[in-house]
N, C-alpha and C positions, 0 to 999 in steps of 0.2 A: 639284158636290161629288163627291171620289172615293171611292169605298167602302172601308171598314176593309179588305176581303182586301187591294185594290189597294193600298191605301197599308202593309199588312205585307210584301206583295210589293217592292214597292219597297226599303221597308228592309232587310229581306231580302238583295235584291242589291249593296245598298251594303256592308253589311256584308261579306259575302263578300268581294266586292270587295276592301273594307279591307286584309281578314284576307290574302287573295291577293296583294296589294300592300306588306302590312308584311313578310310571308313574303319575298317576294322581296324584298323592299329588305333584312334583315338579311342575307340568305344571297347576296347580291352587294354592297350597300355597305357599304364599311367600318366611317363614320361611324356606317351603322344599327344594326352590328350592336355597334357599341362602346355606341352611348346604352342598348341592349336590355340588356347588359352591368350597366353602372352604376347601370340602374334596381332590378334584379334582387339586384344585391350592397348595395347601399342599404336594403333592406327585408330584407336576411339570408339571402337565398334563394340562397345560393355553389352549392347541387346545380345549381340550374334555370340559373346565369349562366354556367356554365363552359364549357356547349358553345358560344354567342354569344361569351365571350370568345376562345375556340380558333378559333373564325372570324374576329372582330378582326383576330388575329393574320397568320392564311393570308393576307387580303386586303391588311392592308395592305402585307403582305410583298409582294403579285403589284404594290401599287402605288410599289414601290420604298424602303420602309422598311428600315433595317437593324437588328441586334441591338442595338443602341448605343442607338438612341433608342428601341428596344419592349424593352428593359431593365424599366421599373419595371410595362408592363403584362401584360409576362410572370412576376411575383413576385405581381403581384394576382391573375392564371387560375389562376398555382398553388396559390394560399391557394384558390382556389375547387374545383379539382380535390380538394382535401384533401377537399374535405365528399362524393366521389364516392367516395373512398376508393380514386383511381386512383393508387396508390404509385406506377406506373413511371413517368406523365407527371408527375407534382410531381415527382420527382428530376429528370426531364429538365430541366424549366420552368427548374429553379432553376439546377442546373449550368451551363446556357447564360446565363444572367441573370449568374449573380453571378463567371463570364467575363468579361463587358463589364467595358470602363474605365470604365460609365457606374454601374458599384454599387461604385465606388470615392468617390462621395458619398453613401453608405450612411456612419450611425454607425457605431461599432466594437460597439455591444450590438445595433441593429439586422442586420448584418453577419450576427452571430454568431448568431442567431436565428433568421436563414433557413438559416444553416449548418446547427444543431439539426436542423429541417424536412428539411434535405436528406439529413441523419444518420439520421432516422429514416423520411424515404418512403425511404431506400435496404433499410433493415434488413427492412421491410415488402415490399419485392419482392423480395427474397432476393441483394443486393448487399450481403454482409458487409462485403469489400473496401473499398468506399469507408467507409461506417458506419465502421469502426474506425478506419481512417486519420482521420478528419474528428474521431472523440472521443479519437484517443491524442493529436491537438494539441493538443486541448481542455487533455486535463491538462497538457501540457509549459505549454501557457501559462496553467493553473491554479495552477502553482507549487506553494510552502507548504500552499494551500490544499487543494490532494488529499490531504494526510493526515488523520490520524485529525481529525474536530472542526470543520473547515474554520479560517479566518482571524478578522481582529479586526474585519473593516470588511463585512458580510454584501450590504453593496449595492457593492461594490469588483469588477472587470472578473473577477479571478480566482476568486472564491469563486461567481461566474455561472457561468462555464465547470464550475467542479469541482460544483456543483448541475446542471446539465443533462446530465453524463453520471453522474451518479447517476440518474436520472431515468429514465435509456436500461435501467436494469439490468435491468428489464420485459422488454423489448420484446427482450433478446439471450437472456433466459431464456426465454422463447417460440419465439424462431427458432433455437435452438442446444439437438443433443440431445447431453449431454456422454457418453452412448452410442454414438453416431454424428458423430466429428469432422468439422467442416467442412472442407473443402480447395476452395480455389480454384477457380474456371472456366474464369479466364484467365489472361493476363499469363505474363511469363516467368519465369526461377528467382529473380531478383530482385525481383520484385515479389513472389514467393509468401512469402519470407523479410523480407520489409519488414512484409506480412500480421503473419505469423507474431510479429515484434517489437512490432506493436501491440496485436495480440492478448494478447500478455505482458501490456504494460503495463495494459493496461484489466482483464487478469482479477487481476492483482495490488493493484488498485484496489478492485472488489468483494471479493477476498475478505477483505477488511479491515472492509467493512462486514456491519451484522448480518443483513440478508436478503441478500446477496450471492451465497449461495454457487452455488446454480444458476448464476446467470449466470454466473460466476468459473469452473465447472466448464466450461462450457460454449466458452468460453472458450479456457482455458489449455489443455484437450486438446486443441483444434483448432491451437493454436498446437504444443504438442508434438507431434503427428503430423508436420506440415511440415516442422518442423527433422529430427527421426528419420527422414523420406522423404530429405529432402534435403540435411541435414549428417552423417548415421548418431547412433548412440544414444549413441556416445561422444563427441561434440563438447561440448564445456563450454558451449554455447548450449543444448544440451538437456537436457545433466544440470542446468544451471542447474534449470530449472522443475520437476524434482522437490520442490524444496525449497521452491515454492510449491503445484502439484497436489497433490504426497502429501495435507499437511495437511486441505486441502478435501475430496480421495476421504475418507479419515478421519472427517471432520466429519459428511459425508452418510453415512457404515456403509458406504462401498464398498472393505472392509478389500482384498481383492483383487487391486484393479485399485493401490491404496498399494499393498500389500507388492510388485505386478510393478514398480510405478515406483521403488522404493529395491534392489529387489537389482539391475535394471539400472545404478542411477548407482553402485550399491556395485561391480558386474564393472567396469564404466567409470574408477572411481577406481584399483580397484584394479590393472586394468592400465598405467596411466598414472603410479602411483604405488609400485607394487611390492606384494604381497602384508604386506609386514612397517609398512606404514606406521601411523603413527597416525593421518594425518590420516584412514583408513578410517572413526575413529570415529563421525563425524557420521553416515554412514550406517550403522552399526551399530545406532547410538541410537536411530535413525529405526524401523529395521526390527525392533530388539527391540520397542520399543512396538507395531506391530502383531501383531507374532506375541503378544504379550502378551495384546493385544485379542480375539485369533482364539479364545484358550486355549491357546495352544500352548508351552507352560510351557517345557518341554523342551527347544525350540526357540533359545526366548529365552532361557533359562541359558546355553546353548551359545555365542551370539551374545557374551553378556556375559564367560565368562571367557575370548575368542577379546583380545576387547576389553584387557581386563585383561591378558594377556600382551602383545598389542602395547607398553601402556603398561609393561609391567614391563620389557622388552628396550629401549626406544625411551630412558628417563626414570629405569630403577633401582629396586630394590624400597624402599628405604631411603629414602624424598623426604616422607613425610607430619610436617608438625612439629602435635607431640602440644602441646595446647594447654588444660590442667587447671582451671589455677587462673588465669591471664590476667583482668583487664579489658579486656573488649572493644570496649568502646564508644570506644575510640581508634583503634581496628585500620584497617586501609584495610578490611578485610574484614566490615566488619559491614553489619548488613543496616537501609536506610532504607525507607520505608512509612508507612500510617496506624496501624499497630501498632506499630513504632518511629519514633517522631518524633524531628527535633533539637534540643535545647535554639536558642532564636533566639538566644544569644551564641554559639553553635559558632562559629568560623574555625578553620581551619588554619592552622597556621604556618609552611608552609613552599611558598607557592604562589611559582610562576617564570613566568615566560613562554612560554609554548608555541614561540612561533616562534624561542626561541636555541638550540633541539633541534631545528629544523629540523623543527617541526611546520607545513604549511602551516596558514595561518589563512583563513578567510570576511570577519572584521573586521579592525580597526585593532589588530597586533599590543602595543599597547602599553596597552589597556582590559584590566579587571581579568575579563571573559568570556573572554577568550584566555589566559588564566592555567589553569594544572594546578598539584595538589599533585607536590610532587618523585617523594615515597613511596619514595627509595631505597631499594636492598635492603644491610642491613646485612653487612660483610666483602666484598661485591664490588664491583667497579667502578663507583663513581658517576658517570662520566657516560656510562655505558649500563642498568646496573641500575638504570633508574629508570624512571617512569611517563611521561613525555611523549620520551623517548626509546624505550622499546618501541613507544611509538603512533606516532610518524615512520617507525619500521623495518617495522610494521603498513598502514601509509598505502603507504609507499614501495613495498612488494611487493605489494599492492592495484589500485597505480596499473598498476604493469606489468603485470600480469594481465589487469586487466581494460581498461584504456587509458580511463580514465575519472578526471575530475578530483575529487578527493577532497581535502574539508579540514575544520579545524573549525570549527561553527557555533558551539559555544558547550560554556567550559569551568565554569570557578568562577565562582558567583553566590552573592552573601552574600544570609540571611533577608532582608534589607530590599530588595533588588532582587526576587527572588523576591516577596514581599507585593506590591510593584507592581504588578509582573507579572500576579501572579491578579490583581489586583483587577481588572484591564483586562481582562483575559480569561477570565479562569476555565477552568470546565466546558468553553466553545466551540472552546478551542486544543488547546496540546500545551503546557501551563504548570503543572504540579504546586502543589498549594497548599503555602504557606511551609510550612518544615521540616518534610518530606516529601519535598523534593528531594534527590537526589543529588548536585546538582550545589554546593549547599552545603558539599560535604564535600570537593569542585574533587578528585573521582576518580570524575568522568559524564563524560563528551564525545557530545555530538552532533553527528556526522556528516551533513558536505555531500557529496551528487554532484552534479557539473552544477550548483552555484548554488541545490540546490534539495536537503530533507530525504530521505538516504537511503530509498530504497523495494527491496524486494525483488526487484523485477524489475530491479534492476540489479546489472551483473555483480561489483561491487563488494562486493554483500551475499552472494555467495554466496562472495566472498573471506576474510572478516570471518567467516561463518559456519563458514566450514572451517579458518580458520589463527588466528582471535582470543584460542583461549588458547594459544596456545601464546607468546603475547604478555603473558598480564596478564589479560583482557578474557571479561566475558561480557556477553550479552545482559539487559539487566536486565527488562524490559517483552514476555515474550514473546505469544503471542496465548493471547487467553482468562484474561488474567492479571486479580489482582481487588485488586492494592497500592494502588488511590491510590479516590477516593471514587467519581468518575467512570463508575463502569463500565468496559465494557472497555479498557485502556489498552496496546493493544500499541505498541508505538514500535519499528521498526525499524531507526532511528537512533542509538536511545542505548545506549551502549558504558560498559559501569562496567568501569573497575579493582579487582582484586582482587587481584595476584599472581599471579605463573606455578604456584606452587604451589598454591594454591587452585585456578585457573583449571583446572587440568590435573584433579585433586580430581573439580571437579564435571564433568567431560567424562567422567572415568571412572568415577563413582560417584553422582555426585549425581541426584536425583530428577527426573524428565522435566519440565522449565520448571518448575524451579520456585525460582529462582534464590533469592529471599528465604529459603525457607524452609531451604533447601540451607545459608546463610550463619550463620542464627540458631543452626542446629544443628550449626556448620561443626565444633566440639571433639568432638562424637561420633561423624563421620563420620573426622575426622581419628585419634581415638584406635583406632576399631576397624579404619582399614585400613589402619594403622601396625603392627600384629596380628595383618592380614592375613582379616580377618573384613567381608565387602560384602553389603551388601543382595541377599538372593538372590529372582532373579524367581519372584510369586507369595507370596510370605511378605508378613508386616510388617514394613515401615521402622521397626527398634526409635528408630533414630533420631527417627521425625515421631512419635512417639506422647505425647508429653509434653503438659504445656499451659504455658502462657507462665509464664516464673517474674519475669521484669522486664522490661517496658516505661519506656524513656525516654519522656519528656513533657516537651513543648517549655513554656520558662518563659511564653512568648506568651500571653495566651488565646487572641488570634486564630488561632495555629498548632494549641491543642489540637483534638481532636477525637474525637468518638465509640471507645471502645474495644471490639472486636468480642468479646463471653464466648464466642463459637462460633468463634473464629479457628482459622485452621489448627493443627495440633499442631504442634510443633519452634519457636516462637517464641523462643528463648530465647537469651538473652546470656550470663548466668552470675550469681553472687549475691553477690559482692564489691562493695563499694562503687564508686562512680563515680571514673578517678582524674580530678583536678584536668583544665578543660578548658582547653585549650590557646585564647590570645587570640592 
């Protein structure tokens, strides 16, 4: 019999043994150190497998493996690595993996998943560059879906994509201090400015949504530093993103760092446009609201009657038509919302075609979406002073500017398409509940670029933005707007018809976004600056101080809705009867 020490001794040496023998077997063979791998990721333990799967790799590379077929077991070391929190080798892992021809039998959602993964081990090891590039795809092939709300189908490819860089808005508001803009490490002047265009896109993505704005800042300064290093401060790629940073500096109280980004694109305009131009205005408007915000009254008067004589040299003092006694609620100019609804027998009577104006269309020019009210202008030339004729000539000088494909999405939709509509969508789209829409009244257009809904960062909108009334056109849906039930409903898409006269109205006098309210009280703005009497900065808008004297209500019940006692002041149409509505 051998004695306990003896026979503990012995085991003892086996075991070591073992331990000395499995050691070297994973850390020279392959196979060992692959099974050590899989036992390890099996049981959840991705920290403790990663280094055995990075050996897998090494070996069996030295045994003649190529990337092709260690493809899908370099996508499992990097899921593993992730739990090490080794940002730089999960980027690597993956970059090289999803190279191969062989993650070309990867599904398109799998695909796109370790894409995500690769998007954010990048952002995590301070590779903004790829990160952006990898989510401003995202959204191009998010589509629809990257605007406000997302899509109709929540498990559908694109509404993936436009959730998972929502998702990122974290992790760029972390790595990006919109104090300190990012600029590039490498690549050449081309790649900095490709940077710099994704950059756009993605900070124009967040600042649309409601925690966005950090990242969005974060963002879009890093993208405007680039283009002003490398296009200068007057290149219409840079002035462009005022008109998306301003608002955000704003939003955050960074009144300063706005008011330097609008009198730059206002020097930039105005050297390129001449001192005497109107279209200055947009940046006037910009920049009186902050000097507004600062307190600096004084400032902003100055800004505003600077304003007002462009428009009185440019357009004549005599252009305001005094509007008393009217019914309005025919007008092209009145104002739609959950405050004023439209009866659900509304039509217009005189919708046409968009596309025999030579409006491009998105759809089958000959459905009743591709249809505009005429809205001629009475005594002048009907087949130019009208509404889908201004919009062709709007489109057509858009397109050349910007070189970007522009059309319509969608014109006149009667109540009972609209009702569909929501009912299919509601709250989750960009679908206005029945009569409430504008586009009932076929004097809304929503705007295509690229096959896909107008967004800000494109050059299109800053076209729209600066020359849209001088067309007819305001923005109906601005940010932070509160007309439809939804909450925030900005749309930067949709374009209402108003008249060039109104339009120009509200560019030189009407109330900062606030389009609706501007419209209900359009006969008091009209009559006092016909008079020559404007809202002066710092005062009250004697115009908004009213409370609503008639609301329209839709004969629907499904269309009525909630009417708000605390609504804004200025709601008002006027107190004459309704006339007769046109069928």
């Amino acid at each position: 019999m051998r004695s306990p020490t003896y026979l503990a001794g012995v085991f003892l040496f086996l075991a070591i043994s073992f331990l000395l023998y499995f050691n070297l077997a994973v850390r020279l063979d392959a196979g060992a150190a692959l099974f050590r791998f899989n036992q390890l990721t099996e049981v959840g333990a991705d920290a403790r497998a990663a280094g055995h799967g990075e050996r897998a790799l090494t070996l069996l590379r030295r045994e003649g493996e190529s990337d092709e077929s260690l493809s899908p077991l370099m996508l499992r070391v990097a899921n593993a690595q992730m739990a090490r929190k080794n940002h730089a080798r999960v980027a690597g892992l993956l970059r090289d993996a999803l190279a191969t021809n062989a993650s070309r039998t990867l599904t398109k959602r799998e695909r796109a998943d370790y894409e995500d993964k690769l998007a954010r081990a990048s952002i995590l090891s301070g590779d903004i560059e790829s990160a952006v590039a990898i989510y401003a795809s995202f959204l191009e092939l998010a589509g629809d879906d990257a605007a406000r709300g997302g899509g109709e189908d929540p498990n559908a490819m694109s509404a993936f994509y436009a959730e998972r860089v929502g998702q990122a808005g974290a992790l760029f508001t972390g790595a990006l201090n919109h104090a300190r803009p990012y600029e590039p490490a490498r690549g050449a002047r081309e790649a900095h400015l490709a940077a710099a265009g994704d950059m756009a896109s993605l900070g124009v993505f967040y600042s649309m949504r409601e925690d966005g704005a950090y990242a969005a800042a974060g963002l879009l300064s890093s993208a405007y530093a680039i283009r002003q290093r490398l296009l200068g401060g007057d290149h219409p790629d840079t002035v462009q993103l005022t008109l998306v940073l301003g608002p955000v500096y704003a939003q955050m109280g960074r009144l300063d760092d706005a008011e330097k980004l609008y009198l730059d694109a206002f020097h930039a305009q105005e050297q390129l446009k001449g001192a005497n131009s109107p279209d200055l205005s947009l940046y006037i408007k910009l920049l009186t609201r902050i000097y507004e915000k600062q307190g600096r009254i004084t400032e902003a008067q100055a800004l505003q009657e600077h304003m007002r004589n462009l428009f009185r040299d440019a357009f004549g003092a005599q252009r305001y038509a005094v509007n008393r006694e009217r019914d309005r609620r025919e007008d092209i100019n009145r104002p739609v919302s959950k405050q004023f609804v439209l009866e659900a027998a509304y039509a217009p009577g005189d919708l046409v075609s968009a596309a025999e104006y030579s409006v491009p269309t998105a759809k089958s020019p000959n459905i009743d979406e591709m249809k505009l009210r005429l809205a001629g202008d009475q005594g002048l030339d009907p087949r130019e002073a009208n509404l889908p004729a201004r919009l062709a000539q709007l489109i057509s000088l858009c397109r050349s500017e910007a070189g970007e494909r522009i059309s319509l999405r969608s014109g006149y939709r009667s109540y009972g398409t609209q009702k569909v509509l929501y009912a299919n969508i509601g709250d989750k789209g960009t679908v206005t509940p029945p009569g409430m829409s504008e586009h009932q009244t076929g004097l809304a257009a929503d705007i295509n670029v690229d096959g896909r809904f107008m967004r800000p960062s494109d050059r299109s909108y800053q076209c729209f933005e600066e020359n849209a009334y001088r067309f007819g056109f305001i923005l109906s849906y601005p940010p932070d707007n509160d007309y439809l039930p939804a909450g925030d409903s900005y749309e930067p898409w949709h374009w209402r018809y108003v008249g060039v006269s109104t339009a120009q109205l509200y560019r030189e006098a009407g109330p900062h976004q606030k389009p609706q309210e501007f419209l209900a009280a359009l006969p008091c703005y009209q009559e006092r600056a016909a008079n020559g009497i404007f809202p002066a900065i710092g005062e009250k808008d004697i115009c908004l101080s009213g409370k609503p004297d008639v609301k329209v209500a839709a004969s629907d019940a499904d269309a009525a809705q909630p009417q708000d006692e605390d609504a804004r002041a200025a709601r008002i149409l006027n107190k004459l009867p309704a006339a007769a509505t046109p069928r």
